[in-house]
VEXDREN-2710 file (C-alpha; in Angstrom, 1 decimal):
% VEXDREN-2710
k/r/px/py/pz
1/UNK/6.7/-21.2/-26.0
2/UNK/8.8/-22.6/-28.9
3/UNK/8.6/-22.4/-32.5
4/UNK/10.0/-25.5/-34.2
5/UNK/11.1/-26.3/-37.9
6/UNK/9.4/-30.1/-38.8
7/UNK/8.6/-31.5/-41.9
8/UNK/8.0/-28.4/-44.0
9/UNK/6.6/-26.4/-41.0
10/UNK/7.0/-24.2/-38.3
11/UNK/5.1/-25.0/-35.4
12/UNK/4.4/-23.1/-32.4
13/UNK/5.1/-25.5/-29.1
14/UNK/4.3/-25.0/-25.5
15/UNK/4.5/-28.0/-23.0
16/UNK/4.5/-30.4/-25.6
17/UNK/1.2/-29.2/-27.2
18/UNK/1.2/-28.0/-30.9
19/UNK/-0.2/-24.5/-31.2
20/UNK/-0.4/-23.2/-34.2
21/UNK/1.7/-23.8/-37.4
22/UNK/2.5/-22.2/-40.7
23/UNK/3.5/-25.2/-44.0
24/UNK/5.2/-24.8/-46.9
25/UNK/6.2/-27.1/-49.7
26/UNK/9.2/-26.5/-51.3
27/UNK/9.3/-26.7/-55.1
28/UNK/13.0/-26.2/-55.9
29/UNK/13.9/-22.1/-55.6
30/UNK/10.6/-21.1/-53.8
31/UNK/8.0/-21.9/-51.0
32/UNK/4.6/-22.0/-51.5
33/UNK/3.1/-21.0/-48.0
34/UNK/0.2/-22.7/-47.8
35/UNK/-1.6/-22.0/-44.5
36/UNK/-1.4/-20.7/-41.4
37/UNK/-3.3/-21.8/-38.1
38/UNK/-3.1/-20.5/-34.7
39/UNK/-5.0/-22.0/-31.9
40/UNK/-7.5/-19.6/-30.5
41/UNK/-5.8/-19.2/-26.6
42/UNK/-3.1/-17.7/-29.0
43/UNK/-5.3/-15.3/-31.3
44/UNK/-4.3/-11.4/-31.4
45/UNK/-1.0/-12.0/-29.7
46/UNK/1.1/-11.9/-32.9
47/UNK/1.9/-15.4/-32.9
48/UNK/0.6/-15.8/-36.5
49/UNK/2.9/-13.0/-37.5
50/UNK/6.2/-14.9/-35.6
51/UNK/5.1/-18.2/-37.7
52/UNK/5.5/-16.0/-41.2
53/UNK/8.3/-14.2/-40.0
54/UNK/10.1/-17.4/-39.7
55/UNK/9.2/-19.2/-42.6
56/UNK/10.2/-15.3/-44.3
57/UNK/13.9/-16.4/-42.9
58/UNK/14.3/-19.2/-43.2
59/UNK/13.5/-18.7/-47.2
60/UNK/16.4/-16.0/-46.9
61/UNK/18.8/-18.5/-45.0
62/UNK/18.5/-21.1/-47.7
63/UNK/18.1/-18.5/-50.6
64/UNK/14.7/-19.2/-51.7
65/UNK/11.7/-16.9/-52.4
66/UNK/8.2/-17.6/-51.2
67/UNK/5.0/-17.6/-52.8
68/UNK/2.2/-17.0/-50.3
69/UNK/-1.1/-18.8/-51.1
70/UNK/-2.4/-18.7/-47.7
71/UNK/-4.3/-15.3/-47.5
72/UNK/-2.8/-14.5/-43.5
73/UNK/0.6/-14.9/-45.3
74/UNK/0.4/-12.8/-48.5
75/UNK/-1.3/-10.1/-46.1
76/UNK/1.7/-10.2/-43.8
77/UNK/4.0/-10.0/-46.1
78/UNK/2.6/-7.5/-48.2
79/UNK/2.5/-5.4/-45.5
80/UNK/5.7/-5.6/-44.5
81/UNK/8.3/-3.1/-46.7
82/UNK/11.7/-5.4/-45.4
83/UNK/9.8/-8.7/-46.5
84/UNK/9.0/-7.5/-50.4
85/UNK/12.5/-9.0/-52.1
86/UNK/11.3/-12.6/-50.9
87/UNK/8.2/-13.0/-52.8
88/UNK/8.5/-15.5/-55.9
89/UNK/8.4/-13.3/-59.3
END
């Protein structure tokens, strides 16, 4: 299994078939995390939490902050102490 950057999302590949993918849209400094899907062969295997700990690096990679509107998003992040300097002010 493969997660893949395309066209303002990260999507979860295995033998060619999509998933489950997080979006974004970027609006100059930040990302607005917009929703999350994971297919449900993948549910409860943390593959929801791999999708928003990408899109949580690759906002620090190119400097940008991230404001989660999808709910499965904000929660992770929330939750997570090392991921609190990335949300948009």
């Amino acid at each position: 299994m493969d997660i893949k950057q395309d066209n303002n999302r990260f999507v979860v590949v295995k033998d060619s078939e999509e998933l489950g993918f997080i979006s974004y849209v970027p609006n100059g400094d930040v990302l607005t995390v917009d929703h999350t899907e994971v297919s449900p062969q993948l549910e409860g295997q943390g593959m929801g939490k791999k999708l928003v700990e990408q899109v949580v690096q690759y906002a620090w990679d190119e400097g940008k902050t991230i404001d989660p509107q999808c709910p499965f998003a904000h929660s992770v992040i929330e939750k997570t102490p090392e991921f609190q300097d990335i949300l948009a002010k």
